[in-house]
Each structure stands twice: as C-alpha cells, then as structure tokens.
C-alpha positions in Angstrom: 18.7 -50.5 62.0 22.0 -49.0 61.3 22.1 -50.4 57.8 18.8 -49.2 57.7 20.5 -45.4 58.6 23.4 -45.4 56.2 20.7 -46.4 53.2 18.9 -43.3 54.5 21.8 -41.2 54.9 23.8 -42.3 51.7 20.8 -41.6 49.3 20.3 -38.6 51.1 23.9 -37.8 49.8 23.2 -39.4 46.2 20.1 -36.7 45.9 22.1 -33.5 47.4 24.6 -34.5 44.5 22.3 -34.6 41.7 22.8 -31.8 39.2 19.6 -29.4 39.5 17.3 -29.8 36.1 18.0 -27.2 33.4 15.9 -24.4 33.2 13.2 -24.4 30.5 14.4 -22.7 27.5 13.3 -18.7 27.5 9.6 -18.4 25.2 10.8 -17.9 21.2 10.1 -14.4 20.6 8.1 -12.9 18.0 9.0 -12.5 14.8 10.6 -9.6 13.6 8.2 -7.6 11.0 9.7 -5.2 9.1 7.0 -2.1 8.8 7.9 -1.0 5.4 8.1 -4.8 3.9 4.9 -5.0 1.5 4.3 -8.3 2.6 4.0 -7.7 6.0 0.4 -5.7 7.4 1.9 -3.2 8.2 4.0 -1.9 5.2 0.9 -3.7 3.1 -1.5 -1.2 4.4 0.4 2.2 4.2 1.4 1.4 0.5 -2.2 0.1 -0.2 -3.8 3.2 1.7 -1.7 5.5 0.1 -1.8 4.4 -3.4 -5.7 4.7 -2.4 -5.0 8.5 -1.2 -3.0 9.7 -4.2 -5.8 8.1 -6.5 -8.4 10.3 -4.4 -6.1 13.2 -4.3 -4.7 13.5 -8.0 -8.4 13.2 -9.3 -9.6 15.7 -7.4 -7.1 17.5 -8.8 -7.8 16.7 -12.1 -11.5 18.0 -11.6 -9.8 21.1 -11.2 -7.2 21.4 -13.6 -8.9 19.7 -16.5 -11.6 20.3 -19.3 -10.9 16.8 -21.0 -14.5 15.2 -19.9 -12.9 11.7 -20.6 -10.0 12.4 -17.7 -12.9 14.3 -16.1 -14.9 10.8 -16.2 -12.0 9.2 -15.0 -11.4 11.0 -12.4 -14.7 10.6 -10.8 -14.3 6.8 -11.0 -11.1 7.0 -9.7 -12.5 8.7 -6.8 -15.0 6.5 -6.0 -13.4 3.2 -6.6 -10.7 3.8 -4.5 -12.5 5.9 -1.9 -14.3 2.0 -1.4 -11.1 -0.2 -1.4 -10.3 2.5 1.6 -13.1 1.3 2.9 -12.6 -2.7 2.4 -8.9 -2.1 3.2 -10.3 -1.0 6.6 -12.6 -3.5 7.3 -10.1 -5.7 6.4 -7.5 -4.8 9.2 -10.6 -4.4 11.7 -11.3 -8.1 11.3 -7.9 -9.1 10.7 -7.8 -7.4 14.7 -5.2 -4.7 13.3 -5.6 -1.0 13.2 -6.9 0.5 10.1 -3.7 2.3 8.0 -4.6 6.3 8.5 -5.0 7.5 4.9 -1.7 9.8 4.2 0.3 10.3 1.6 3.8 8.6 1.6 6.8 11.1 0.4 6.7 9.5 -3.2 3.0 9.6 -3.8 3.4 13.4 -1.9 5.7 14.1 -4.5 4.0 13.0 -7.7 1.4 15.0 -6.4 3.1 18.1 -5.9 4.6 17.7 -9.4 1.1 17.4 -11.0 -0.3 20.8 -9.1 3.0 22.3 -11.7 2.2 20.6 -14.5 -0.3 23.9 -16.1 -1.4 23.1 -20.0 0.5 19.7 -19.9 -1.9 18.4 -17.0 -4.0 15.8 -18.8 -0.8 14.1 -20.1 1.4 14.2 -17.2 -2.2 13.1 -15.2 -2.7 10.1 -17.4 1.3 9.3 -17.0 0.9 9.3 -13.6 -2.1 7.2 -13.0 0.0 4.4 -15.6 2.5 4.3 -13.1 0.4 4.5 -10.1 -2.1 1.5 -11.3 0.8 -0.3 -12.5 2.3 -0.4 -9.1 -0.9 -1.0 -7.1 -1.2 -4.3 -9.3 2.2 -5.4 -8.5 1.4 -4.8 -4.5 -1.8 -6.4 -4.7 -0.8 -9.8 -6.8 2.9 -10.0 -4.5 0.8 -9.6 -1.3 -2.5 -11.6 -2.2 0.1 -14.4 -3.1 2.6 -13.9 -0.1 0.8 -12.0 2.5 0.9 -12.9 6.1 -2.7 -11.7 6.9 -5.1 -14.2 5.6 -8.1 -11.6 5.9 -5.8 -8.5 3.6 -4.8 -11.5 1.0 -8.3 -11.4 0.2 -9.0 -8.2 0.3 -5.5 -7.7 -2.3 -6.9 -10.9 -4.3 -10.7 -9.1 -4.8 -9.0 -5.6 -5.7 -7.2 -7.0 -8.7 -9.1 -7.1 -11.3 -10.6 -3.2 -10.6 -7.3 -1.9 -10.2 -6.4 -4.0 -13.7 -9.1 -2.2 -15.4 -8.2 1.4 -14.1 -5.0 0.9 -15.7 -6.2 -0.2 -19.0 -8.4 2.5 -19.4 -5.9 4.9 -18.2 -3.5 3.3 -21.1 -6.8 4.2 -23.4 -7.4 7.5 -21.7 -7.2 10.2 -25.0 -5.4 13.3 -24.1 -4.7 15.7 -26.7 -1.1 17.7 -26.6 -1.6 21.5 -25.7 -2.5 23.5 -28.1 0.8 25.7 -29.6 1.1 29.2 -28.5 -0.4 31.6 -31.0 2.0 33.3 -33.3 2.9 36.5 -32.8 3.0 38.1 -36.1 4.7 42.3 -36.6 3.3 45.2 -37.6 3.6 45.0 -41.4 4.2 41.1 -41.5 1.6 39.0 -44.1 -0.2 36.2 -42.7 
C-alpha cells in the first residue's frame, strides 16, 4: 500500500510539473484592403462609378453647350449607356453582398468637368478630348480589374462592360468636331474689302 501511495503521490508531482499547453495562436486577421487600390471593391467601384458619373454629367453638358448633332448623338448614348452600367455596377455589389458605390464625382473627374463648363466656342473639341481620355481610362480599369479583381461577381461585371466602353471610345476617336469658326474681321471706316 505505501508503494501504492508514493506511485500516487509522485505522478501527482510529475503532472504539477508539466509545462501548461501553449495557447492557440490568435485568429489571422483580415486582410488589409486598400480603399483606393482599383483592384480591390472598394476603390474598383468609386473609379467605375465615377467614370460612370462624369460620362452622365459631361453629356448632359454637352446637350447644353453644343449644336454639333453628332456630339449631340453621342451624348445621348453616353447617357444612357453608362446610366445602365450604374445600374449593373450596382447589382453587382448587391449580389457580391457589398454596398452599391454612391454615384459622385471624384476630384479629377470634378475637375475635368469644371474645365469643360469654361471651355465656350472650343466645347465640342475639348468634349471629344475629354471623353478620349475618360474611355481610355475606363478600359484600362475594367481589363486590370476583370483580370485581377478580388470580387468574382464585379470581374464579370468589368469583363461584360468592355467591349461598350471599347466602342465609346472609338467613336469618340471618330467623333467630327469642326474648329470654331474665326472671329469676323473688323474692317475701318474707309478700308476696301
């Protein structure tokens, strides 16, 4: 019996020695996502909604400012098109569980436009320059982000805007927009014409 204690007793040691089991290693956090990275949602969907917005916004100006019907014509498609990748942009964060992008302007896009309002006889050219650029860089967001997007559900939407946003800019390459005309002369009393 009192080999029977020490056993007890010494293993009862052995345990009280033992070296307590590590703790579990903390949960891996989330990834950081940089908001303004195109190839994260987030900075995705602001420059895609925005690029949308300017296209709205600069036609509508165009409307006003122009007499050219071919950037008149242009215009309205540009209005409409992008008024529906808004939309599929949208429903695209919606299903992807992520909240739409509101549709503002960022400070670049803010600026072209408020550079275009200045623009007076000049307007078709300086509208047609603008949309070059604008379509040019909507191409490269959509083909960087269909290929390397994180959001399965936005690469799709990015892959199935291509080819409209590819024809915009071709036509806005095409779009005809006559120089203003020269001011009239001036001529003086007395002066042959």
């Amino acid at each position: 019996m009192r080999k029977l204690a020490i056993l007890i007793g010494g293993s009862g040691l052995v345990v009280s020695c033992q070296t307590p089991p590590p703790p579990p290693p903390p949960p891996e956090a989330a990834p950081m996502v940089d908001p303004n990275n195109p190839l994260f949602a987030p900075g995705f969907m602001a420059k895609a909604a925005s690029g949308d917005q300017f296209e709205i916004q600069s036609s509508q100006l165009a409307l006003q400012m122009s007499s050219n019907p071919g950037v008149r014509n242009f215009a309205n498609m540009l209005i409409a098109d992008h008024a529906r990748m808004s939309q599929a942009l949208a429903a695209a964060a919606t299903a992807g569980k992520l909240t739409p992008p509101a549709p503002a302007l960022l400070p670049a896009q803010q600026s072209t436009l408020d550079q275009l309002r200045t623009t007076g006889p000049n307007f078709d050219a300086a509208f047609r320059g603008a949309q070059i650029v604008a379509h040019q860089q909507a191409l490269q967001l959509m083909q960087n982000y269909a290929a390397n997007g994180d959001v399965a559900v936005l690469r799709n939407t990015a892959q199935q805007a291509i080819p409209m946003i590819q024809t915009h800019l071709g036509q806005a390459q095409m779009l005809s927009v006559a120089p203003p005309p020269p001011p009239p002369t001036v001529r003086q009393p007395g002066e042959r014409g």
